[in-house]
C-alpha positions in Angstrom: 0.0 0.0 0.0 1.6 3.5 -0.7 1.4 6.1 1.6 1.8 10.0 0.3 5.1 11.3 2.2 4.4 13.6 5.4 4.1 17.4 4.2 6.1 18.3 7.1 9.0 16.8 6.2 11.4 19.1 4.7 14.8 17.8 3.5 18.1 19.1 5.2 20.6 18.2 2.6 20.3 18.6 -0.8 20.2 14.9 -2.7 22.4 13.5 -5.2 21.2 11.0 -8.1 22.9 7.5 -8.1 22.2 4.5 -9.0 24.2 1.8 -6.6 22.7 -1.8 -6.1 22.0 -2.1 -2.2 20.2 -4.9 0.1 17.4 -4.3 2.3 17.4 -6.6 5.5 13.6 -6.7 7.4 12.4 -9.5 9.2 15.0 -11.8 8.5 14.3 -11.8 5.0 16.7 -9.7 2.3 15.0 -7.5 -0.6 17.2 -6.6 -3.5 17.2 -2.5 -4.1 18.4 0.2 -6.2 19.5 3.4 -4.5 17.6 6.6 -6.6 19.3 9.3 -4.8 21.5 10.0 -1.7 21.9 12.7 1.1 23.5 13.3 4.0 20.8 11.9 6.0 18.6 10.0 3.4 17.8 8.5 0.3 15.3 7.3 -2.0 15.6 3.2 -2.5 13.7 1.2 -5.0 12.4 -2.2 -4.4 9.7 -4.6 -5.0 8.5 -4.4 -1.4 6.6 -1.4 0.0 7.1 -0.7 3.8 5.2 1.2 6.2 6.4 4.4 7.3 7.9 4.3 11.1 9.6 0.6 10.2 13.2 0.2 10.6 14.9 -1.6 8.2 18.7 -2.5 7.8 20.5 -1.4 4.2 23.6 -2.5 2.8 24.9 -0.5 0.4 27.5 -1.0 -2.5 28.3 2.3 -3.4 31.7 1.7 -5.6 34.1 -1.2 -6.0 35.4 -1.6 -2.4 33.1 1.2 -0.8 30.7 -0.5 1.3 28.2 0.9 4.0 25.8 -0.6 6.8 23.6 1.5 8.3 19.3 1.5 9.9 17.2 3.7 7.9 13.4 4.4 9.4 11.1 4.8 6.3 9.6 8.1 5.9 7.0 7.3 2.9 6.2 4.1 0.4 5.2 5.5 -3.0 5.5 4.3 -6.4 8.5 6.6 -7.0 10.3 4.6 -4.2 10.8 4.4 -0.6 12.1 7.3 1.0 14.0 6.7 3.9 15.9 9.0 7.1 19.6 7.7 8.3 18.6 6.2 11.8 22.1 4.6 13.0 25.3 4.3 11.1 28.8 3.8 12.9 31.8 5.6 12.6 33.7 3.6 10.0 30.8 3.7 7.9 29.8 7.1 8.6 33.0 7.8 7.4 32.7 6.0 4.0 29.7 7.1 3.3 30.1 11.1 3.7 33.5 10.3 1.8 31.5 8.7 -1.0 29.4 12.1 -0.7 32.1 14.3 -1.3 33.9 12.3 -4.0 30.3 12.6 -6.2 29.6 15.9 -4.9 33.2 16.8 -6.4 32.9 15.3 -9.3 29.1 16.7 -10.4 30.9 20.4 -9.6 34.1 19.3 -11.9 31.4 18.6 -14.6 29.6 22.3 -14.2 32.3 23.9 -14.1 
């Protein structure tokens, strides 16, 4: 069932369009997903589950050859344009992989403008 996303909810960090395979863990089962678009605190994941808003769910993510990140997303809103999520718990070494991975595509989108 989709659910519209809360109106309330106003993004912090602006979002960068990827595309990186990921896993969703819930209930001891694992979902295969595609990552739409990243933040500093979010993202937008595709997959052929919906889930309701408020669940925590577990995402592994393969950013790049070698860059890998763990981390507990709560899911904002289920829609048909994907499954938008906020960064519940990440730890330090992946913290630090991910915002690296941030900066790197960040870097290289302004290379591109400029």
């Amino acid at each position: 069932m989709a659910t519209a996303p809360d109106k309330t909810f106003q993004r912090k960090s602006p979002r960068f369009t990827v595309t990186p395979k990921s896993d969703i863990f819930f209930e001891d089962k694992m979902y295969k997903a595609l990552v739409q678009d990243l933040s500093d605190n979010g993202m937008l994941l595709l997959c052929s589950r919906d889930f309701e808003p408020g669940s925590i769910i577990g995402v592994h993510l393969n950013l790049a050859p070698g860059v890998t990140v763990d981390c507990e997303v709560e899911v904002r809103h289920c829609t048909d344009q994907g499954i938008g999520v906020k960064i519940d718990f990440m730890d330090d070494q992946n913290c630090k992989a991910y915002q690296g991975y941030l900066q790197e595509f960040f870097s290289q989108q302004l290379n591109k403008l400029g």
